[in-house]
N, C-alpha and C positions, 0 to 999 in steps of 0.2 A: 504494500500500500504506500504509493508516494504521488499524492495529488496536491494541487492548492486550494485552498482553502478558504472563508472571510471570513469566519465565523467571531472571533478576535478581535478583527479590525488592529493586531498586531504581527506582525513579521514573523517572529517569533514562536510565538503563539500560535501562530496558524498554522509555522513550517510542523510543529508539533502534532497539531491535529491532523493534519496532511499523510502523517508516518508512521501515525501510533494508534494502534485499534482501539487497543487501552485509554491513550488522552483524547479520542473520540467520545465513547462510553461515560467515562470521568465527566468530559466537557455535560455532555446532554443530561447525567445526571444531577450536576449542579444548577441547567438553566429552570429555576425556580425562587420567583419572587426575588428577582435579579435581574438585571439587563442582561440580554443576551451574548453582550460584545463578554461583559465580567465575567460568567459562567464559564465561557468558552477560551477564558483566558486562564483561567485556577489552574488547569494541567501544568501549563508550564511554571507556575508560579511555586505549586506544589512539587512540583520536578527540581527548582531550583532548590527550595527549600530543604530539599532531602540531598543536596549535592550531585543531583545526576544530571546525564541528558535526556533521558527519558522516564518515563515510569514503567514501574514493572507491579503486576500484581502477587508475584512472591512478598516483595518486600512491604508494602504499603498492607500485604494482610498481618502481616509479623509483626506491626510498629505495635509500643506499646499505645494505646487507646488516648490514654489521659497526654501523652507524649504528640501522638499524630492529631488531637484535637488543638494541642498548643498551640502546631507548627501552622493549622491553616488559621489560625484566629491573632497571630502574628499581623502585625501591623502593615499593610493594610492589609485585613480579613479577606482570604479567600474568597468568603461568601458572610450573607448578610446575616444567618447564622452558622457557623463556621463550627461550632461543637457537634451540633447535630448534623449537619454532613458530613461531617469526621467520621462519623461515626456508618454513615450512608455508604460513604465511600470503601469502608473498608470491609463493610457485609459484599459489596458488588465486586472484591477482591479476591475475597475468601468465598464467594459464589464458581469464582471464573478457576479459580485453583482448585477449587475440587471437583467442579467437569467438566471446566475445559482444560489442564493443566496449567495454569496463569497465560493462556495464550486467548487475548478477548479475540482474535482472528476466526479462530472455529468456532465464532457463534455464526458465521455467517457461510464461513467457508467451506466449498462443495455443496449448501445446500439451492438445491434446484428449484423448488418447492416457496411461494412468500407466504403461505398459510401455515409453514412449518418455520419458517423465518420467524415470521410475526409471533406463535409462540415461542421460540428459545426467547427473543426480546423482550418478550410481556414477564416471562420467568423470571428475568434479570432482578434483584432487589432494587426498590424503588424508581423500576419502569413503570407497570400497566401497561393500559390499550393507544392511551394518545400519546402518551412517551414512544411506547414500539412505532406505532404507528410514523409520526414523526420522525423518527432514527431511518425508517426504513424507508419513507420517503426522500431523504438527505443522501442515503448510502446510492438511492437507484438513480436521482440525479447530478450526486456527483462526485461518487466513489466507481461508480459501473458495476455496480451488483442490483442486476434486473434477472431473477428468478423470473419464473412463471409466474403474470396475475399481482407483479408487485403495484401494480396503479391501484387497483382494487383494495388488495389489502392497505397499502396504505390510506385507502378512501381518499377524504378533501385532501388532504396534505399532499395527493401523489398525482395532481391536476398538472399538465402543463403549464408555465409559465406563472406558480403560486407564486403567490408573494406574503403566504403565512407563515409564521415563525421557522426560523431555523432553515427547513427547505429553501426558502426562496434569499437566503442571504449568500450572495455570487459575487459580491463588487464592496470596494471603499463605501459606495453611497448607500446600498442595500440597507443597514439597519434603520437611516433615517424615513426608505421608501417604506419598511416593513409595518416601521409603527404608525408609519402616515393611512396607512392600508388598515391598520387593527383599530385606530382610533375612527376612524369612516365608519366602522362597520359597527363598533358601539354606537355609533353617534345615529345608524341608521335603526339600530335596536328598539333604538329612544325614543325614536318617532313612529315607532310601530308599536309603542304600549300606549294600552288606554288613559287618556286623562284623568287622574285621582279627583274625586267629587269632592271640594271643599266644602 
């Protein structure tokens, strides 16, 4: 796996998620109740933190708890809460080391099948259906992992040309396009509820 990336809106960060199945999984884990650019930036942040170039899920399942919640609540925090995804991250570590050997690559790899994608992803600890969903709309747009019926399974998110979270970020400008797209679509919600009777 060696692609670019925007997810970041960092060099860096992105060459990360670009190479690393691992700082993939990591990234889409964290993007909650965060901006999207932050989330997808923690890998490498966390990578640096730990002294490496990449992550590995050996090692990030083996830190001590109280020790790897430290390292991402370190100034500035990982994430917005940084203990309790400490804590996220390292169940999704010790998920991946015990079936997949710490390689997040054969959640995906060889399988043919996005009905059988979609569940290994939904399994993942603290995926679900619109997280899977989501990942596997990203991987089929722009990693080149199109199983069979991956539009489908990933539903809305596996539309041509979305511009919903995470999928549709491809460019520098993308995240400012994506919220411009997500705030429309509240904003059109709005005007389709009924007037409250004062």
């Amino acid at each position: 796996m060696d692609v670019t990336l925007h997810l970041a809106q960092d060099p860096r960060a992105d060459a990360l998620l670009g190479r690393s199945p691992l700082a993939a999984l990591v990234g889409m884990l964290l993007d909650q109740q965060v901006p999207t650019e932050r989330a997808f930036k923690g890998p490498r942040t966390v990578a640096d933190r730990l002294g490496a170039d990449d992550l590995d899920a050996h090692d990030i399942a083996a830190q001590d708890p109280e020790d790897f919640a430290a390292l991402l609540s370190e100034k500035p925090a990982v994430h917005r809460y940084p203990g309790s995804m400490a804590q996220r991250v390292q169940q999704l570590c010790r998920y991946l080391v015990e079936h997949y050997d710490g390689d997040a690559e054969l959640v995906w790899k060889g399988v043919d099948d996005s009905r059988e994608l979609l569940r290994r992803l939904e399994d993942l600890p603290g995926f679900g259906r619109q997280r899977a969903q989501i990942f596997l709309a990203l991987f089929g747009r722009r990693l080149g992992v199109q199983p069979a019926g991956r539009s489908e399974a990933a539903d809305v998110y596996g539309e041509p040309d979305s511009v919903r979270p995470v999928p549709g970020l491809t460019g520098p400008a993308s995240p400012a396009e994506v919220r411009a797209h997500q705030r429309g679509r509240r904003t059109a919600a709005k005007a389709l509820r009924p007037a409250r009777r004062g």
